[in-house]
TORTOR-346004 format. One record per atom (N, C-alpha, C): y, z, x; residue number from 1; atom name. Coordinates in nm, 4 decimals, padded with zeros to 6 digits. Layout:
residues N
<Y:Y Z:Z X:X resi:NUM name:CA> $
...
end
This chain:
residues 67
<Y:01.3903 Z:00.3002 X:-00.0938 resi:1 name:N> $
<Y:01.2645 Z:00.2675 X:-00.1570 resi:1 name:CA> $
<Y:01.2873 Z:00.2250 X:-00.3005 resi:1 name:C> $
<Y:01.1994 Z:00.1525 X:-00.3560 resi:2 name:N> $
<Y:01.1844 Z:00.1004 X:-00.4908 resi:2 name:CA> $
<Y:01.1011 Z:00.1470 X:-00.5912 resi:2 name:C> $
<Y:01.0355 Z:00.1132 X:-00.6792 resi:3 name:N> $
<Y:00.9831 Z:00.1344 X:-00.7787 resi:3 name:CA> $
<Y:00.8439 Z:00.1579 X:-00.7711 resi:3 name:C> $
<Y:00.7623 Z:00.2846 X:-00.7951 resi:4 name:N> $
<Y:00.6129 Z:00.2889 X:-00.8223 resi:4 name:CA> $
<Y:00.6129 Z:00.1684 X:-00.7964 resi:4 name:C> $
<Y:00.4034 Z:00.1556 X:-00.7427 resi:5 name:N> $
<Y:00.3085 Z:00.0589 X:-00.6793 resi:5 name:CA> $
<Y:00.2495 Z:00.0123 X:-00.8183 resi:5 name:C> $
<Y:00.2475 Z:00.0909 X:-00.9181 resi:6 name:N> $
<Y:00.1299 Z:00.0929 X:-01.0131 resi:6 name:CA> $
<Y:00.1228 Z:-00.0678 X:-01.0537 resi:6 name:C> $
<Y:00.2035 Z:-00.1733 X:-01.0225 resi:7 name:N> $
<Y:00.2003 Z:-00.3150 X:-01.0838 resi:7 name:CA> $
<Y:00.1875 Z:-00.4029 X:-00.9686 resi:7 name:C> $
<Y:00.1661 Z:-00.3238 X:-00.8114 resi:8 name:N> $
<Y:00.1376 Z:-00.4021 X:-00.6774 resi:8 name:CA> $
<Y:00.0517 Z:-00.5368 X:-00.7077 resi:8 name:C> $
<Y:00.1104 Z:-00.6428 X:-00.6159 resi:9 name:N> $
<Y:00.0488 Z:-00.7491 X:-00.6415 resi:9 name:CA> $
<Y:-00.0146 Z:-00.7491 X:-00.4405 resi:9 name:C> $
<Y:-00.1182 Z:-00.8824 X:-00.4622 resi:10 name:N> $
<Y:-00.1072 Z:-00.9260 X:-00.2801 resi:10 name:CA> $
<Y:00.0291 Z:-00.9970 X:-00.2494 resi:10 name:C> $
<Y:00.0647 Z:-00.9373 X:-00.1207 resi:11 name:N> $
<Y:00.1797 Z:-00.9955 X:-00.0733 resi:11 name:CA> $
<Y:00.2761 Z:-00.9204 X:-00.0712 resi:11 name:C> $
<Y:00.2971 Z:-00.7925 X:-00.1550 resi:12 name:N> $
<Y:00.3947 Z:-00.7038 X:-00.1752 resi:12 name:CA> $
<Y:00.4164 Z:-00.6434 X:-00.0681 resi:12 name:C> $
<Y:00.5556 Z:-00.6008 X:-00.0509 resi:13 name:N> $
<Y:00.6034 Z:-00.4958 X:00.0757 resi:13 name:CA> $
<Y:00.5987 Z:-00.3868 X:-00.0001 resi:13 name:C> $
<Y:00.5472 Z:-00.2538 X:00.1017 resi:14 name:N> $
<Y:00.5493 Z:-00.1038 X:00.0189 resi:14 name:CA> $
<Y:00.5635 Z:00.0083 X:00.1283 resi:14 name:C> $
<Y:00.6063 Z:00.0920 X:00.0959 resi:15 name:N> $
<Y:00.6082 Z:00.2070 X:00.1608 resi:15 name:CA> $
<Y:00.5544 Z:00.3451 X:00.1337 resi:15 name:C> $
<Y:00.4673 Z:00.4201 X:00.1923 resi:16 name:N> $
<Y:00.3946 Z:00.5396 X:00.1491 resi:16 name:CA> $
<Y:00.3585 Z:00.6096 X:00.2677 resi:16 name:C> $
<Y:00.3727 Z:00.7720 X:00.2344 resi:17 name:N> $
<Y:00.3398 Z:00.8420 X:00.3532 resi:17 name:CA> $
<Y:00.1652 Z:00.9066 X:00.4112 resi:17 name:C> $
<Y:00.1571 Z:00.8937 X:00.5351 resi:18 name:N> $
<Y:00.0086 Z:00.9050 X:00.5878 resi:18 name:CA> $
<Y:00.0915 Z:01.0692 X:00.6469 resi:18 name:C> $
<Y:-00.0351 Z:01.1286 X:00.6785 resi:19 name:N> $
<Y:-00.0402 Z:01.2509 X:00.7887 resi:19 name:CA> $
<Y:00.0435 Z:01.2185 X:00.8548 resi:19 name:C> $
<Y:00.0618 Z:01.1341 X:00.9343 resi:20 name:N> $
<Y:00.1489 Z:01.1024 X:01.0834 resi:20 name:CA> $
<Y:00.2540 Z:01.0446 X:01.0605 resi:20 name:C> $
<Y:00.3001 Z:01.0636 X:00.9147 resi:21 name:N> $
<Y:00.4302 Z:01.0280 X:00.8668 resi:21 name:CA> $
<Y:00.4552 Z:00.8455 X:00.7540 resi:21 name:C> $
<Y:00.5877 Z:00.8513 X:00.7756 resi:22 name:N> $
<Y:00.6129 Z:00.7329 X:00.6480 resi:22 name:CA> $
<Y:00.5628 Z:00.6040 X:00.6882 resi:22 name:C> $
<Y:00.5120 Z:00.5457 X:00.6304 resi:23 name:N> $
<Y:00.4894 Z:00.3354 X:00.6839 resi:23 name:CA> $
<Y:00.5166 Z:00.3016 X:00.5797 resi:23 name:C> $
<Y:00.4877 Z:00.1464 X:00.6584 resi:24 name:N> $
<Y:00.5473 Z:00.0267 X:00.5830 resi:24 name:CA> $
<Y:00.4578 Z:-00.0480 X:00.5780 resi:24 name:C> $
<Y:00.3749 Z:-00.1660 X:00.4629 resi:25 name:N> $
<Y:00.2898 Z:-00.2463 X:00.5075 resi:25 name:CA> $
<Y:00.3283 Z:-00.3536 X:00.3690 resi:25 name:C> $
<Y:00.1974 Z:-00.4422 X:00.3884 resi:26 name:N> $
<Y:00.1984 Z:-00.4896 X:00.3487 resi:26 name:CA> $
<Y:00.0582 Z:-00.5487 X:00.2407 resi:26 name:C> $
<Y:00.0368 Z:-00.5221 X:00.1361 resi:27 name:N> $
<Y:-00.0967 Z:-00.5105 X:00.0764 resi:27 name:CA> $
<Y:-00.1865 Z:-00.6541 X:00.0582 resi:27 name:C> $
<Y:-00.3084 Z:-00.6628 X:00.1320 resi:28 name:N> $
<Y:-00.3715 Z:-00.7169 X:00.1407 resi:28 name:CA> $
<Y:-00.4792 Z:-00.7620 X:-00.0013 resi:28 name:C> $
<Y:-00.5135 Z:-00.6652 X:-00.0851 resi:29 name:N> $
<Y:-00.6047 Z:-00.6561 X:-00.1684 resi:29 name:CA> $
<Y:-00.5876 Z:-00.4954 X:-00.2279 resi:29 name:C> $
<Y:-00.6338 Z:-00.5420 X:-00.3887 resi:30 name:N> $
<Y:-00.6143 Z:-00.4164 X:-00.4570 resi:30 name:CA> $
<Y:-00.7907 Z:-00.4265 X:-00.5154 resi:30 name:C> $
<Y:-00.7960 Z:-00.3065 X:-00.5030 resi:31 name:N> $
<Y:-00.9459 Z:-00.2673 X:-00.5314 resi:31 name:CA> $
<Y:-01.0048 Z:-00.1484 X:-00.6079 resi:31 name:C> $
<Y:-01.0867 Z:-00.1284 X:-00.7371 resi:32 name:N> $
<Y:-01.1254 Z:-00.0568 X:-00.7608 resi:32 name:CA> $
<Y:-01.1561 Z:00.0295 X:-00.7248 resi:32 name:C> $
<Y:-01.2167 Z:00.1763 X:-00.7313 resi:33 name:N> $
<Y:-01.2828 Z:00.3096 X:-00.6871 resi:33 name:CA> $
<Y:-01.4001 Z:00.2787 X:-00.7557 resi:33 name:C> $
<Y:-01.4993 Z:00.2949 X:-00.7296 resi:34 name:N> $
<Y:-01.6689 Z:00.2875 X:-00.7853 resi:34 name:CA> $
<Y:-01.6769 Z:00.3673 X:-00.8722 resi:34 name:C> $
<Y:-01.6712 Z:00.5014 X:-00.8347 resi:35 name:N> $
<Y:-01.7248 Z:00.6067 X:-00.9732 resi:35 name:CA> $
<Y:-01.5932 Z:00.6206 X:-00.9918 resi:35 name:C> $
<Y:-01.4769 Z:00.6403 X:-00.9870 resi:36 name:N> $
<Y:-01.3757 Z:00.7284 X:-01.0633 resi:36 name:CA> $
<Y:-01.2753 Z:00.5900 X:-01.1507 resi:36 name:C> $
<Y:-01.2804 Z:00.4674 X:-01.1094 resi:37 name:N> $
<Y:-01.1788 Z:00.3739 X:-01.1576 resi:37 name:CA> $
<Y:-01.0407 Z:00.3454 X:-01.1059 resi:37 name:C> $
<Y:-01.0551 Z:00.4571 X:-01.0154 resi:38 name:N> $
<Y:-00.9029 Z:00.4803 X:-00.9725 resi:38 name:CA> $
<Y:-00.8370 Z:00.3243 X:-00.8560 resi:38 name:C> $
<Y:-00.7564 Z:00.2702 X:-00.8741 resi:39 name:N> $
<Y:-00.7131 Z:00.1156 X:-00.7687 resi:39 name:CA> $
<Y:-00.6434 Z:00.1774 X:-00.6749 resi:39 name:C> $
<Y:-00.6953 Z:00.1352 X:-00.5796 resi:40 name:N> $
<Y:-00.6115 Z:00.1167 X:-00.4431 resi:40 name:CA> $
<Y:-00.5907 Z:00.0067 X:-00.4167 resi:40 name:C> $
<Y:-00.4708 Z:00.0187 X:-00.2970 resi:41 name:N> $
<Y:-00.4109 Z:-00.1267 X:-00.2353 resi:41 name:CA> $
<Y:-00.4696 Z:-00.0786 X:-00.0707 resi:41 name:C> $
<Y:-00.5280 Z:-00.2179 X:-00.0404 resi:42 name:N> $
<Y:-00.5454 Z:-00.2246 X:00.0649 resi:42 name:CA> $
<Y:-00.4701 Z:-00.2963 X:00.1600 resi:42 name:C> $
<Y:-00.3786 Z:-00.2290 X:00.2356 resi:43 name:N> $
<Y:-00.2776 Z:-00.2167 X:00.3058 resi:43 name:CA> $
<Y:-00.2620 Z:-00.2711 X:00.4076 resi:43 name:C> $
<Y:-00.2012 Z:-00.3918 X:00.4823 resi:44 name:N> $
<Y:-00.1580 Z:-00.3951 X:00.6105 resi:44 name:CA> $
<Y:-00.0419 Z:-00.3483 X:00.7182 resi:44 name:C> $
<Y:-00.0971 Z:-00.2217 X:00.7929 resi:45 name:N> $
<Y:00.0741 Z:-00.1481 X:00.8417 resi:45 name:CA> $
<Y:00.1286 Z:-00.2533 X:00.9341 resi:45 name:C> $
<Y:00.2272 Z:-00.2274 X:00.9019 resi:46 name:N> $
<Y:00.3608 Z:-00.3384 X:01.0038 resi:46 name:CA> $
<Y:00.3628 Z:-00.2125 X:01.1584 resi:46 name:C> $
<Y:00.4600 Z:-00.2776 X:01.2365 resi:47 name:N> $
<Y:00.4906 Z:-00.2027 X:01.3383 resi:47 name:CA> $
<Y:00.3575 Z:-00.1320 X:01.4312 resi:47 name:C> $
<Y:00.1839 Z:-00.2232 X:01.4361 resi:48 name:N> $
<Y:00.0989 Z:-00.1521 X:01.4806 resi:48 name:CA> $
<Y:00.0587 Z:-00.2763 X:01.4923 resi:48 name:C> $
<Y:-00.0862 Z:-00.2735 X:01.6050 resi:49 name:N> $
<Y:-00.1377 Z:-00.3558 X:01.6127 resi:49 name:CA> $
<Y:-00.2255 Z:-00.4390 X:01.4758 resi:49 name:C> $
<Y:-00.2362 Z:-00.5888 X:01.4668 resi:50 name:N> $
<Y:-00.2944 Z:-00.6979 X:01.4340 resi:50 name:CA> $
<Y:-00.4383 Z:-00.5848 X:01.3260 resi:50 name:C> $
<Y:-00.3953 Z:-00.6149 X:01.2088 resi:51 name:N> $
<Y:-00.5043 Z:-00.5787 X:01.1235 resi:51 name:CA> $
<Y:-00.5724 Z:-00.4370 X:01.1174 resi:51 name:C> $
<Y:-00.4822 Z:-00.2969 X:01.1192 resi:52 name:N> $
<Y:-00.4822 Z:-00.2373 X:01.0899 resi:52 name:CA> $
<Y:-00.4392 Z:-00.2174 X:00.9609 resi:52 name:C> $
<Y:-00.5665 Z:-00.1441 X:00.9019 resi:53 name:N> $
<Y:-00.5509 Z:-00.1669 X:00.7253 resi:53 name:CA> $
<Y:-00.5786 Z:-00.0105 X:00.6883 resi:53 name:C> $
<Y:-00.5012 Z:00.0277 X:00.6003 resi:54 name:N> $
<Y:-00.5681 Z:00.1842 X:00.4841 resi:54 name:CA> $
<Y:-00.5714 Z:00.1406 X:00.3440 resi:54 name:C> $
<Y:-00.6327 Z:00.2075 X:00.3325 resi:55 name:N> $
<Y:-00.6539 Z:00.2039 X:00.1707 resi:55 name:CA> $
<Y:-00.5927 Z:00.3159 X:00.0977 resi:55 name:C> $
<Y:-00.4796 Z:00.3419 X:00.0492 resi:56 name:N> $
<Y:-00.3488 Z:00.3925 X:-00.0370 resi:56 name:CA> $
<Y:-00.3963 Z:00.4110 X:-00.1735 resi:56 name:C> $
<Y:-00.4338 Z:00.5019 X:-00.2510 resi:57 name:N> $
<Y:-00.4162 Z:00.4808 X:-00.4042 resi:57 name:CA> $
<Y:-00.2839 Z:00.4287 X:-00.4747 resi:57 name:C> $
<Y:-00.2890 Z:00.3016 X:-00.5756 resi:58 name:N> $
<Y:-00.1241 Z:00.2806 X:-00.5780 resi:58 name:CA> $
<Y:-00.0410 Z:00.3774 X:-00.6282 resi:58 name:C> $
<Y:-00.0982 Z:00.4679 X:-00.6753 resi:59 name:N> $
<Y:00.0046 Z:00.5665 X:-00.7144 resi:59 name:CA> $
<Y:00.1201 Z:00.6548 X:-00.5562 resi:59 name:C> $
<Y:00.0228 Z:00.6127 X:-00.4676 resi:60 name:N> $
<Y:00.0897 Z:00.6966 X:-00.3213 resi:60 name:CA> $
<Y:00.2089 Z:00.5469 X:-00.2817 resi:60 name:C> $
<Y:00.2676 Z:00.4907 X:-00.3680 resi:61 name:N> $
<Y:00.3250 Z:00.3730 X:-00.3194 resi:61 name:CA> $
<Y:00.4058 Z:00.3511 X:-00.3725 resi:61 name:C> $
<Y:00.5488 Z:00.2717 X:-00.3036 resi:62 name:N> $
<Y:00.6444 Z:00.2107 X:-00.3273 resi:62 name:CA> $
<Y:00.6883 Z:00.0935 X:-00.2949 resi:62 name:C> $
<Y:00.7267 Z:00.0353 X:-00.4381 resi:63 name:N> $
<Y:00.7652 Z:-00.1434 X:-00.3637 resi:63 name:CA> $
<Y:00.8731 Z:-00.0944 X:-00.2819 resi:63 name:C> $
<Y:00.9062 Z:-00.1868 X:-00.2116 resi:64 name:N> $
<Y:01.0476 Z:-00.2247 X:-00.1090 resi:64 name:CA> $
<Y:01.0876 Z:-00.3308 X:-00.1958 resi:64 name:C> $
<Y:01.2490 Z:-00.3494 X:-00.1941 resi:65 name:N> $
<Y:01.3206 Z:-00.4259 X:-00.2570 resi:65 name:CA> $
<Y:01.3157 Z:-00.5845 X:-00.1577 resi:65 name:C> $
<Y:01.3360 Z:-00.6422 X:-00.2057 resi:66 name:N> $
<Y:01.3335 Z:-00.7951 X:-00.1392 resi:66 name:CA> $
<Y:01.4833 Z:-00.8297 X:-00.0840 resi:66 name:C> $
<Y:01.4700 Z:-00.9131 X:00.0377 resi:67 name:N> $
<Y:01.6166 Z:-00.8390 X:00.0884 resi:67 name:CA> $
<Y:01.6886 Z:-00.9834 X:00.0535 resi:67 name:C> $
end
């Protein structure tokens, strides 16, 4: 793994862990929190079906290095 999300762009590869363990995706859109300010990346997981998305705070995130 690579470096904190905190500078995630769209298009970035990242890795962060859910309940059901580690993924991989790919961030679709980064988005404000309404009342608190806090950004999330809105996520596309790899290895699952077609447009399954979470929403990650970037702090729960890691770039992947570019290979």
């Amino acid at each position: 793994m690579g470096k904190t999300a905190q500078l995630a762009a769209v298009g970035d590869a990242v890795a962060f862990d859910l309940n059901y363990g580690p993924q991989t995706g790919t961030v679709i859109a980064i988005q404000r929190h309404v009342s608190n300010a806090q950004q999330f990346a809105l996520v596309e997981i790899d290895h699952q079906l077609n447009s399954i998305v979470e929403s990650i705070p970037l702090l729960g995130l890691q770039l992947l290095e570019a290979a």
